[in-house]
C-alpha positions in Angstrom: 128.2 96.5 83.0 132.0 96.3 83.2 134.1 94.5 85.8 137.4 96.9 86.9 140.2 95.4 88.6 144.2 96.1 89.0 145.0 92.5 87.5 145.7 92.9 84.4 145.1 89.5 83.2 141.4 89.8 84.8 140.5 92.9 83.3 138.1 93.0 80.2 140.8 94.6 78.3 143.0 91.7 78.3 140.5 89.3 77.8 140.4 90.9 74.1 144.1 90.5 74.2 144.1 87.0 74.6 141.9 86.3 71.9 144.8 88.4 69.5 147.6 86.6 71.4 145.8 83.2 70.6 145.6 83.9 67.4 149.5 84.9 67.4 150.3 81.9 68.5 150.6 81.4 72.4 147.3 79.3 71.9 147.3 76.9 74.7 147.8 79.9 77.6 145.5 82.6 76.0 142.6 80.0 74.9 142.5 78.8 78.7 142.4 82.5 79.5 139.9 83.0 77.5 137.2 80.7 78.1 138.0 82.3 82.3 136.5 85.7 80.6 134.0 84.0 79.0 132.9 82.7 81.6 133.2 85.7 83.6 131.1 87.5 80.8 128.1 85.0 81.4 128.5 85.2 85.4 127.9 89.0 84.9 124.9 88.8 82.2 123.6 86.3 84.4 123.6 88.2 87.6 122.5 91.4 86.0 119.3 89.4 84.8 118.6 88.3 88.3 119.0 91.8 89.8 116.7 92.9 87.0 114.0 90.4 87.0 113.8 90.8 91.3 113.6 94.5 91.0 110.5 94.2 88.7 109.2 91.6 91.2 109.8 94.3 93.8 108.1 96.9 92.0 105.3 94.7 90.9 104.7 93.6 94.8 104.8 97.2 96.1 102.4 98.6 93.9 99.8 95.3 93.8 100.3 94.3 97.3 97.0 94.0 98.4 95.8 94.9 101.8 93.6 92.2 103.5 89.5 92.8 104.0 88.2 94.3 106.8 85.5 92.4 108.5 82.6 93.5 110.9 79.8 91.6 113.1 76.6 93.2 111.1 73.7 91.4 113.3 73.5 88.5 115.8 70.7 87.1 117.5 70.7 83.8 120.0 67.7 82.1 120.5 67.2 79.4 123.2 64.2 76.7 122.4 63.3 75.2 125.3 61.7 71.9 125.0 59.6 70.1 128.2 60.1 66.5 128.3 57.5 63.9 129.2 59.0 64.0 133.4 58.5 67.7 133.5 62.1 68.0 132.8 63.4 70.7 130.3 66.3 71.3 128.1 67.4 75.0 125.8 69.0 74.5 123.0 70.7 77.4 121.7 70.7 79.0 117.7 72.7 81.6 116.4 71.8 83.5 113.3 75.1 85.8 112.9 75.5 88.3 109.5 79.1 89.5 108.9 79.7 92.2 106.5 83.5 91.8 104.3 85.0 95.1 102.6 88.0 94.5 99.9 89.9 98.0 100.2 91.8 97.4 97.2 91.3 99.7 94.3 93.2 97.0 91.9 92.3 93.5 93.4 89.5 91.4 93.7 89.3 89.0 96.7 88.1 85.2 96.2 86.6 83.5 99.0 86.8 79.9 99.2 86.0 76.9 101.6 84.3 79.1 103.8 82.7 77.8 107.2 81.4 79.6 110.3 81.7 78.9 113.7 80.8 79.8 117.2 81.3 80.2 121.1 78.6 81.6 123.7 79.4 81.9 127.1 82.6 79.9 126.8 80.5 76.9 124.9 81.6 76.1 121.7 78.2 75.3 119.0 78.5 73.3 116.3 79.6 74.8 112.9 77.7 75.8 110.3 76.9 74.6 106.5 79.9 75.4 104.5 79.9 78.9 102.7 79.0 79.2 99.1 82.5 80.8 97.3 82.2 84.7 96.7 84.0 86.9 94.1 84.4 90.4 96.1 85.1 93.4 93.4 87.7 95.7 94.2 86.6 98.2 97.5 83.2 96.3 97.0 81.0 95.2 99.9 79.5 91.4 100.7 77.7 89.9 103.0 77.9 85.8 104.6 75.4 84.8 106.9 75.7 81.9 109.1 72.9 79.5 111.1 74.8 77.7 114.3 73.4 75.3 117.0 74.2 74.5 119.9 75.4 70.2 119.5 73.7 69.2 123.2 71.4 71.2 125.2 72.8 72.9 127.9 71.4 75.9 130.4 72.5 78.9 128.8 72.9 81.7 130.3 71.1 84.7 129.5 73.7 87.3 128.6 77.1 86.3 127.9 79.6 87.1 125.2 79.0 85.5 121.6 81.8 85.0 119.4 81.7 83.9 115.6 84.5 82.7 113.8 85.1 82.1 110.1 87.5 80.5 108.3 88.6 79.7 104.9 91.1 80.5 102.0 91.6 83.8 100.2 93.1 84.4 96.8 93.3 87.9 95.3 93.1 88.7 91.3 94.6 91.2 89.7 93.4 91.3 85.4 94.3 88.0 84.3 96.6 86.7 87.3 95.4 85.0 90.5 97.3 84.8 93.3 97.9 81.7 95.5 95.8 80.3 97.9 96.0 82.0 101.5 94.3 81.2 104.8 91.9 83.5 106.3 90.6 83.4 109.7 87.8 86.1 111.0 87.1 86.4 114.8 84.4 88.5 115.7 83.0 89.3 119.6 79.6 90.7 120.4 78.0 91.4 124.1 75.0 89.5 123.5 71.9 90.3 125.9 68.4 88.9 126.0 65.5 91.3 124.6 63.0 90.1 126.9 63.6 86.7 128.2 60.5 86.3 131.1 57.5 86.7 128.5 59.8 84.8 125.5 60.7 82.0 128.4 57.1 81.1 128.9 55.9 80.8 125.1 58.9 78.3 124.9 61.5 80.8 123.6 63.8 83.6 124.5 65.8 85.5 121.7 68.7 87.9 122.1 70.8 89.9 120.1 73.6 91.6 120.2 74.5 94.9 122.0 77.2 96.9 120.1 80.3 97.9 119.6 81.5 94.2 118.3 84.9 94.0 117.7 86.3 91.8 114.3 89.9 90.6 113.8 91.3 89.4 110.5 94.1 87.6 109.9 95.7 86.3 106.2 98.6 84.0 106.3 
């Protein structure tokens, strides 16, 4: 790479004329000159390794950038336990036993799941969260599966059809051969209509259990 300008004592040229000048003997104006072109040599290596290395970052990004999973409610069911007290009272506690289904699109990237834990909201109530998730290694455009068991932290009287809504979150890290990339947050929201499948005969025998009425709609977001 050359650097062209119309000053002639700037111009690569008459950097190589200063070193036969020196030499000549105007030594104390042509050997300042000099080390200026030196330096102005280095400046330009330098910047053309920067430009270089960024362009095969560049490339390297556009052809391994990997797209995030894509996450979907598989099954959900909600079952209230009712339990009588000794004053005839009664209280429902409610469970959720949600499935969610993770596809990794990439052809070239494996996805690794880590500090996973579910959570959940039915009819506006939040339940308590879950046991944390075991890690998972997902193979490139390979399918998994997390399952998650919720209950409800006080008893409360739930309603009988409501909207259920399970959330996971987590970190992400995606491997490509030998390299691993850093550690990103994941966050899944899913939403179900959830509906009872026959509450008046399951509400005498102490139980009622639901599940959910599709479509279900999932939304993933990596940060």
């Amino acid at each position: 790479m050359s650097l062209i300008t119309d000053d002639p004592e700037h111009s690569p040229r008459d950097c190589s004329r200063a070193r036969s000048n020196s030499a000549a003997g105007t030594k104390h104006h042509h050997h300042h000159h000099g080390r200026s072109c030196n330096r102005r040599r280095a400046l330009i290596a330098a910047s053309s390794t920067v430009v270089s290395l960024l362009s095969l970052a560049l490339i390297l990004w556009l052809t391994l950038r990997p797209s995030s999973p894509h996450f979907s409610l598989l099954a959900a069911t909600a079952t209230v336990a009712i339990t009588a007290a000794a004053d005839n009272a009664s209280s429902a506690t409610l469970i959720v036993d949600a499935a969610l289904t993770a596809h990794n699109p990439n052809a070239h990237a494996t996805a690794l799941y880590d500090q996973l834990r579910a959570s959940a909201s039915y009819a506006g109530v939040p339940l308590g969260a879950g046991a944390p998730l075991p890690p998972l290694e997902q193979p490139d455009q390979g399918d998994a599966v997390l399952s998650a068991l919720l209950t409800s932290t006080s008893p409360s009287p739930w309603p009988w059809r409501a909207l259920l809504r399970v959330r996971i979150e987590g970190q992400l890290r995606w491997k490509v051969a030998a390299w691993v990339s850093g550690r990103h947050r994941l966050t899944v929201d899913c939403i179900a209509a959830v509906a009872p499948s026959s509450a008046g005969q399951q509400q005498q025998q102490g139980a009622s259990s639901s599940s959910s009425s599709f479509p279900s709609q999932c939304a993933t977001h990596v940060l």
